[in-house]
ZADO-1210 file (C-alpha; in nm, 4 decimals, padded with zeros to 6 digits):
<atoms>
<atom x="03.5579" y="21.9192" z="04.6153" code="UNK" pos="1"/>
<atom x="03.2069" y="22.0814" z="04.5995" code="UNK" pos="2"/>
<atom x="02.8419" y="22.0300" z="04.5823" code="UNK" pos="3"/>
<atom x="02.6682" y="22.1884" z="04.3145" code="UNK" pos="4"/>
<atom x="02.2418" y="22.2287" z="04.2946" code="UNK" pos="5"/>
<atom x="02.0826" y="22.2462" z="03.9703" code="UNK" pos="6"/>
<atom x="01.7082" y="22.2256" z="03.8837" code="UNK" pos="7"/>
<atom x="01.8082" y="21.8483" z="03.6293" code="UNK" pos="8"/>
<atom x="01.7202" y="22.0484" z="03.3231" code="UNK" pos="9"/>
<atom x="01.9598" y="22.3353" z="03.4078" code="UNK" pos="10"/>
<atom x="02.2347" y="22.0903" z="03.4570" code="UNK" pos="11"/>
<atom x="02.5344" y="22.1530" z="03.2899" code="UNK" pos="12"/>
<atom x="02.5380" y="21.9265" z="02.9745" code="UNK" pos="13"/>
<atom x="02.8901" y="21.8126" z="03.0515" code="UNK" pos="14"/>
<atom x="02.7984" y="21.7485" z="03.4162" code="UNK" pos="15"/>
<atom x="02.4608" y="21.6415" z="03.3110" code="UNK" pos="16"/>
<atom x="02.6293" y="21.3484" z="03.0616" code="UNK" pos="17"/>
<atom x="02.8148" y="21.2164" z="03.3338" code="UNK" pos="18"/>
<atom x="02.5689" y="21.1875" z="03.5779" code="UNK" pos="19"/>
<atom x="02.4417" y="20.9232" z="03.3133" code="UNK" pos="20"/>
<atom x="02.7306" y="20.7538" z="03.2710" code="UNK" pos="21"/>
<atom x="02.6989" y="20.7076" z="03.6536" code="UNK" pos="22"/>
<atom x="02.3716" y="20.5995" z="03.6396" code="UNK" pos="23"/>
<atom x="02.3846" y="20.3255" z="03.3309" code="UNK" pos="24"/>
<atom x="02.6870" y="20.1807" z="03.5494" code="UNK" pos="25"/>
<atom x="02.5045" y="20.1587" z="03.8465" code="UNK" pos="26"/>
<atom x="02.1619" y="20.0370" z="03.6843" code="UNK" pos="27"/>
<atom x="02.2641" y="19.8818" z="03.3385" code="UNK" pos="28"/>
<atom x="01.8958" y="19.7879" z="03.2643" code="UNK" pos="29"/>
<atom x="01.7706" y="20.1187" z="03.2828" code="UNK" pos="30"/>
<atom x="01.6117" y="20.2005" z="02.9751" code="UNK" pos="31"/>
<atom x="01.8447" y="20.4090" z="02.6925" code="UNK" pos="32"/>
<atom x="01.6052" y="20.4300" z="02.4453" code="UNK" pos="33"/>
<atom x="01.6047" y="20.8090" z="02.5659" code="UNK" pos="34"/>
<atom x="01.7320" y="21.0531" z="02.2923" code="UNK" pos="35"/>
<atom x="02.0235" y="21.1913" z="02.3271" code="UNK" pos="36"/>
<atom x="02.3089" y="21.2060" z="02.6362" code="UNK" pos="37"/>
<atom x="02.1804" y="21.4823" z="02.8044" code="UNK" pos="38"/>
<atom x="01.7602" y="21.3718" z="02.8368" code="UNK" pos="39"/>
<atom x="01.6203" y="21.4424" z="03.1668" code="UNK" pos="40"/>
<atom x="01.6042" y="21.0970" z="03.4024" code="UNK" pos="41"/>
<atom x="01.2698" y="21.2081" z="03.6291" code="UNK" pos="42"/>
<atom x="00.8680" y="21.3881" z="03.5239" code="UNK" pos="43"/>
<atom x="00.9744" y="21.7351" z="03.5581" code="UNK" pos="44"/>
<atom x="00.5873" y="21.7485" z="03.7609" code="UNK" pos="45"/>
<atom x="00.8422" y="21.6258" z="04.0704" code="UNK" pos="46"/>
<atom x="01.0594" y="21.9204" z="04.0308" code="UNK" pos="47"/>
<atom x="01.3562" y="21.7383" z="04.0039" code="UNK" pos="48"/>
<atom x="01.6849" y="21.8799" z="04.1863" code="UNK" pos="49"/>
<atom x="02.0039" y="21.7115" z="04.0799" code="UNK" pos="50"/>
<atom x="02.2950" y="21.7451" z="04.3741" code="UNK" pos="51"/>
<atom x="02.6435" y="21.6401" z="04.2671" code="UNK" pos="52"/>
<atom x="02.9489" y="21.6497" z="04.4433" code="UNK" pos="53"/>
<atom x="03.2321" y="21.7619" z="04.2170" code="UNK" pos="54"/>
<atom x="03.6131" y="21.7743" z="04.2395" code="UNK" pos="55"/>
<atom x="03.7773" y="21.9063" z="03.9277" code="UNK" pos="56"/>
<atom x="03.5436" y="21.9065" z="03.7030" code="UNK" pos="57"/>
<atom x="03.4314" y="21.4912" z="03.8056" code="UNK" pos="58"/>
<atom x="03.1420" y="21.4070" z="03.9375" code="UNK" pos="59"/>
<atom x="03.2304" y="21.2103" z="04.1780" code="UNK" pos="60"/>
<atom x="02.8636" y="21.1281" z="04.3297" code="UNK" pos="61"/>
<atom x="02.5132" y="21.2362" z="04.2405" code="UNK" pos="62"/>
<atom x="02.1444" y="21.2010" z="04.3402" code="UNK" pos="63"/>
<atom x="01.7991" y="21.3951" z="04.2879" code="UNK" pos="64"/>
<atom x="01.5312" y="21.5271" z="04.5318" code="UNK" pos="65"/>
<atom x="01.2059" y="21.4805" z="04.3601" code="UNK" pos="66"/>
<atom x="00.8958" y="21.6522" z="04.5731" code="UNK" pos="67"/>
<atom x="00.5568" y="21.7034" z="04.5664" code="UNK" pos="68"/>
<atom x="00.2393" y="21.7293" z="04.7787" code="UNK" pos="69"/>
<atom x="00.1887" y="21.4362" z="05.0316" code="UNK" pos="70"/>
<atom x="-00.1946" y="21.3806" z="05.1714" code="UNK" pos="71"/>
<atom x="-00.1580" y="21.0966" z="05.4910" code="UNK" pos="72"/>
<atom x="-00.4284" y="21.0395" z="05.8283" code="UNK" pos="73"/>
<atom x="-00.5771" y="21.3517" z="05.6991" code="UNK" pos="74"/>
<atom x="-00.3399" y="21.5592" z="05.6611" code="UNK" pos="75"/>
<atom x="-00.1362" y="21.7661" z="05.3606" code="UNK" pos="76"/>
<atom x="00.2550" y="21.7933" z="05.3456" code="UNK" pos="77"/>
<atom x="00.5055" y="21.9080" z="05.1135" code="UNK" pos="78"/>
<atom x="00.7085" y="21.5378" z="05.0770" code="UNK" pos="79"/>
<atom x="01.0268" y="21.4979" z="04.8736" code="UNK" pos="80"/>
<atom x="01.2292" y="21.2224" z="04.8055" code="UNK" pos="81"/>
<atom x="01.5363" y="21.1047" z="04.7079" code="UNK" pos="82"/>
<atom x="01.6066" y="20.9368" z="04.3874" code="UNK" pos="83"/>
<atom x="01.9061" y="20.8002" z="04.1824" code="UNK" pos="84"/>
<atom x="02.2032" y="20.7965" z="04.4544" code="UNK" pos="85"/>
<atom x="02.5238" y="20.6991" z="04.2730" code="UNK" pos="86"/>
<atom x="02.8917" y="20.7238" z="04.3533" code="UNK" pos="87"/>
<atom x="03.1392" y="20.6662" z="04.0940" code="UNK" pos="88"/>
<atom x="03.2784" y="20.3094" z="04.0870" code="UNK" pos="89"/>
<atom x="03.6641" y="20.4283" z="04.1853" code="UNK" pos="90"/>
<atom x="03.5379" y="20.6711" z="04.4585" code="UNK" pos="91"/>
<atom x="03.3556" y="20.4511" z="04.6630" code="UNK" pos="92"/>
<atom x="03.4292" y="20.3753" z="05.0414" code="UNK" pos="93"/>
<atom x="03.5532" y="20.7359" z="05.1130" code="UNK" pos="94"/>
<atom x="03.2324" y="20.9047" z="05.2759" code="UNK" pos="95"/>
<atom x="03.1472" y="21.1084" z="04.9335" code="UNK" pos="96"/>
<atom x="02.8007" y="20.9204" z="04.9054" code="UNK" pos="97"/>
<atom x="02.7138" y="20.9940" z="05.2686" code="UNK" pos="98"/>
<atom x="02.8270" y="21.3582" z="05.2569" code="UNK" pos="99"/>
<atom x="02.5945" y="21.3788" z="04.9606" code="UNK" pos="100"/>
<atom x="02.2623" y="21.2477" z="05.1044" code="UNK" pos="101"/>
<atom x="02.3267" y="21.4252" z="05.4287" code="UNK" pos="102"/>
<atom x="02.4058" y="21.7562" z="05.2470" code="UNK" pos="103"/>
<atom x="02.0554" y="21.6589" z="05.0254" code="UNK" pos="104"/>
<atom x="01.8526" y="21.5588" z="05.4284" code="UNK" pos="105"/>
<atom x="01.9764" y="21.9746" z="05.4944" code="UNK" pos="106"/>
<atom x="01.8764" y="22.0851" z="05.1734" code="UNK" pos="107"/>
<atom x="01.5446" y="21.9652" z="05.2291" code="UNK" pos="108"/>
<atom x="01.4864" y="22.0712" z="05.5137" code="UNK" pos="109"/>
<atom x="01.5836" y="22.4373" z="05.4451" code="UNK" pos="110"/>
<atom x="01.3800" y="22.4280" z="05.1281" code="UNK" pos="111"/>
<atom x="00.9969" y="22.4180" z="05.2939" code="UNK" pos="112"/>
<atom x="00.9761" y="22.0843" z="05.2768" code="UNK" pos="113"/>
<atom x="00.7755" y="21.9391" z="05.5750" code="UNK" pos="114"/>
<atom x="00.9311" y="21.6216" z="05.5346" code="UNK" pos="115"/>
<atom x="01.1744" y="21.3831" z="05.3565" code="UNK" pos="116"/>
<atom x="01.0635" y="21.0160" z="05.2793" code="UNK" pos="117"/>
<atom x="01.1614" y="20.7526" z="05.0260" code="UNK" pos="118"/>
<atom x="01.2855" y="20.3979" z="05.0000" code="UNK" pos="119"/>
<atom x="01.5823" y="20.2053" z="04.9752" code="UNK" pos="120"/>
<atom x="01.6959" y="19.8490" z="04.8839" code="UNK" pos="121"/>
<atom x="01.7055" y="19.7109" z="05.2748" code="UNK" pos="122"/>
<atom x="02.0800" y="19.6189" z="05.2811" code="UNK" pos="123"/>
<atom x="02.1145" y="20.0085" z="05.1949" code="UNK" pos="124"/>
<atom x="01.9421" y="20.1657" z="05.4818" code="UNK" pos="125"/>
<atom x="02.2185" y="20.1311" z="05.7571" code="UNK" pos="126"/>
<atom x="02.3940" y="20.3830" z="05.4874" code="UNK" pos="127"/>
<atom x="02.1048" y="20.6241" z="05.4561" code="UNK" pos="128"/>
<atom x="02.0842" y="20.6169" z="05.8571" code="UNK" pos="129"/>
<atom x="02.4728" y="20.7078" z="05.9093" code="UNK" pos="130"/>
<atom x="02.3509" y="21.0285" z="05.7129" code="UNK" pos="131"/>
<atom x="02.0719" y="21.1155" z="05.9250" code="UNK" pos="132"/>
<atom x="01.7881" y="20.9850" z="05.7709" code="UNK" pos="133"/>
<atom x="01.5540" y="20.7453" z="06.0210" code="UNK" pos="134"/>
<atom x="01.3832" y="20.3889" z="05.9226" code="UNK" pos="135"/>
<atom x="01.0269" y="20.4126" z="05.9257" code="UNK" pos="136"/>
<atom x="00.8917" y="20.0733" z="06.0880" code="UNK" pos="137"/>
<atom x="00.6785" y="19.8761" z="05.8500" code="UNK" pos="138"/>
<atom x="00.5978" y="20.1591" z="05.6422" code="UNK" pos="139"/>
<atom x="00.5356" y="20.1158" z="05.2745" code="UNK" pos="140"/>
<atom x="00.5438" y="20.3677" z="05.0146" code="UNK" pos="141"/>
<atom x="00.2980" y="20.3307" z="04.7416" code="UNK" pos="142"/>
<atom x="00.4313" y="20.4655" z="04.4187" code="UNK" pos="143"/>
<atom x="00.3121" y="20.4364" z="04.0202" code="UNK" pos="144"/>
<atom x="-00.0849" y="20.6061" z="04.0283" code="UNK" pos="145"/>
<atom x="-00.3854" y="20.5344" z="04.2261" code="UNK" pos="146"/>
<atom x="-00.5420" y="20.3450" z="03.8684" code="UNK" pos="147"/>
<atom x="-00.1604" y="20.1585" z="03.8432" code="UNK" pos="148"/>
<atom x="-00.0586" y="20.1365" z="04.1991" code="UNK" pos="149"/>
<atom x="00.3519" y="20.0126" z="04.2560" code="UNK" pos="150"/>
<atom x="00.4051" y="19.9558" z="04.6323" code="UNK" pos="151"/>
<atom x="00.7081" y="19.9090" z="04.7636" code="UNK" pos="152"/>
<atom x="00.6157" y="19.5691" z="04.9436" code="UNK" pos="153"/>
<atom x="00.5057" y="19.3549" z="04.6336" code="UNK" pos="154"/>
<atom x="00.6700" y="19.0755" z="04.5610" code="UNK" pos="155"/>
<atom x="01.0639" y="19.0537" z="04.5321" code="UNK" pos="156"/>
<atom x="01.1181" y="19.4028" z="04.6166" code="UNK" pos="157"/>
<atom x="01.3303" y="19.3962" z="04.9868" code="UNK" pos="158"/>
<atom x="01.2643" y="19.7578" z="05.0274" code="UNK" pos="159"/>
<atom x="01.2819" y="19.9892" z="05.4002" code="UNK" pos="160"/>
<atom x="01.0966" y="20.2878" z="05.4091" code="UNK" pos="161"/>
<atom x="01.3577" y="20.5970" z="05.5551" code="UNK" pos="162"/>
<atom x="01.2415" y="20.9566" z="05.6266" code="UNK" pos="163"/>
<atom x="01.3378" y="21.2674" z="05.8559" code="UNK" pos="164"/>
<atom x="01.0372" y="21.4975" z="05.9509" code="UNK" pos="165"/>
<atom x="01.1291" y="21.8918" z="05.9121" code="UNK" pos="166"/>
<atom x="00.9111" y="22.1220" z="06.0732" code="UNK" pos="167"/>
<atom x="00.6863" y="22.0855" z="06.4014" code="UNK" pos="168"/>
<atom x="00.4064" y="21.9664" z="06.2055" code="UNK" pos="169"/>
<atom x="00.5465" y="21.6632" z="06.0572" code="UNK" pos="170"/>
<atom x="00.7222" y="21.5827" z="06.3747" code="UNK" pos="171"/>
<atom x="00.4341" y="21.5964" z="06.5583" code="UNK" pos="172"/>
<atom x="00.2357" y="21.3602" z="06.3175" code="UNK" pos="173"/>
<atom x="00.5675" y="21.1123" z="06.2949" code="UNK" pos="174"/>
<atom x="00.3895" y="20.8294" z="06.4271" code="UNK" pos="175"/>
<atom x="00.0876" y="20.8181" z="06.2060" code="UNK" pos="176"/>
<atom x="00.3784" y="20.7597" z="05.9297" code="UNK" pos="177"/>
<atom x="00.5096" y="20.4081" z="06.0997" code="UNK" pos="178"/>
<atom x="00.3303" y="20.0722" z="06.0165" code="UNK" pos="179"/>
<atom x="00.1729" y="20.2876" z="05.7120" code="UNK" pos="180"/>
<atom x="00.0805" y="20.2688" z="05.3615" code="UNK" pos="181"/>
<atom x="00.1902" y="20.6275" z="05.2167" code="UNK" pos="182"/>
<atom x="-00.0095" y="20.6726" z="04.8973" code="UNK" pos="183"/>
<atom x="00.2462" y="20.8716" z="04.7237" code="UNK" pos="184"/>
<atom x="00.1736" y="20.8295" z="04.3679" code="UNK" pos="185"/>
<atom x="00.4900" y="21.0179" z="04.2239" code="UNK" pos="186"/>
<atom x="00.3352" y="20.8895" z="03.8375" code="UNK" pos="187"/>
<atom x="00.4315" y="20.6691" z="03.5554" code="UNK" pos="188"/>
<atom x="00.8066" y="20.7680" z="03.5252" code="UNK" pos="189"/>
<atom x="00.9138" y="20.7736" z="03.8504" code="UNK" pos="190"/>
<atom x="00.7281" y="20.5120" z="03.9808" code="UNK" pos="191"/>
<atom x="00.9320" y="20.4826" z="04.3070" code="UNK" pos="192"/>
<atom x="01.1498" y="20.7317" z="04.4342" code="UNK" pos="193"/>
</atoms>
């Protein structure tokens, strides 16, 4: 059992297919009107980076960090985010999803990232938190674009904000991001990561 890192469009197309399969199980009303098995899931603007963790030749969990620039109180950072966490159906309950997004919270910080931040349905978080990740208090991320604006507070989303700040910067700044409107703005296609 591995993880493998691929930019989503340099996925392997027979890693790449099942990754989908994962991700129609877990979210049946996701849209698949895309063409073809293999389309990309995320804007390629967000530099997508699909993680999966593999054991002979199965994907047996998979998720992508989606990043771009992050201006908050002032300041600029380089945010990403995680998107599209999914463990296969029969592999659940044996620690692959949580080695996954704590192998992704690493990744991120190694890659120049200043911080990691996204949301989570709130009966998820005490999962994201087991892998490292910490719940921002009353801190809403505010997704779609500034002319189209998709919060994560409106109405019947239950969403927690979780991040982990990576260099001395964003650690230093943490507490501007609790009880906070980020203004994140990730576009049209991934309106919420």
């Amino acid at each position: 059992m591995h993880i493998m890192s691929f930019a989503e469009a340099a996925t392997p197309p027979e890693l790449r297919a099942q990754v989908q399969d994962l991700q129609k199980e877990a979210w049946p009303s996701a849209d698949s009107s895309a063409p073809g098995r293999t389309a990309l899931t995320h804007d390629p603007a967000l530099r997508p980076l699909s993680m999966l963790l593999v054991e002979a030749g199965t994907v047996l969990a998979a998720l992508d960090i989606l990043s771009k620039p992050l201006r908050h109180a002032g300041r600029s950072y380089r945010a990403g985010g995680l998107s599209t966490v999914v463990t296969r159906r029969e592999a659940r309950g044996r620690g692959h999803g949580r080695r996954l997004v704590a192998a992704a919270r690493t990744a991120m910080a190694a890659s120049g990232l200043d911080l990691g931040v996204f949301t989570c349905d709130r009966p998820l978080a005490s999962f994201y938190e087991s892998a490292g990740w910490q719940r921002l208090t009353d801190t809403v991320l505010v997704g779609g674009t500034p002319q189209c604006p998709f919060p994560s507070d409106q109405f019947g989303f239950d969403k927690v904000t979780l991040a982990d700040f990576f260099t001395d910067s964003a650690r230093q700044h943490r507490h501007t991001f609790e009880h906070a409107r980020l203004e994140l703005f990730p576009g049209e296609v991934d309106k919420l990561w």
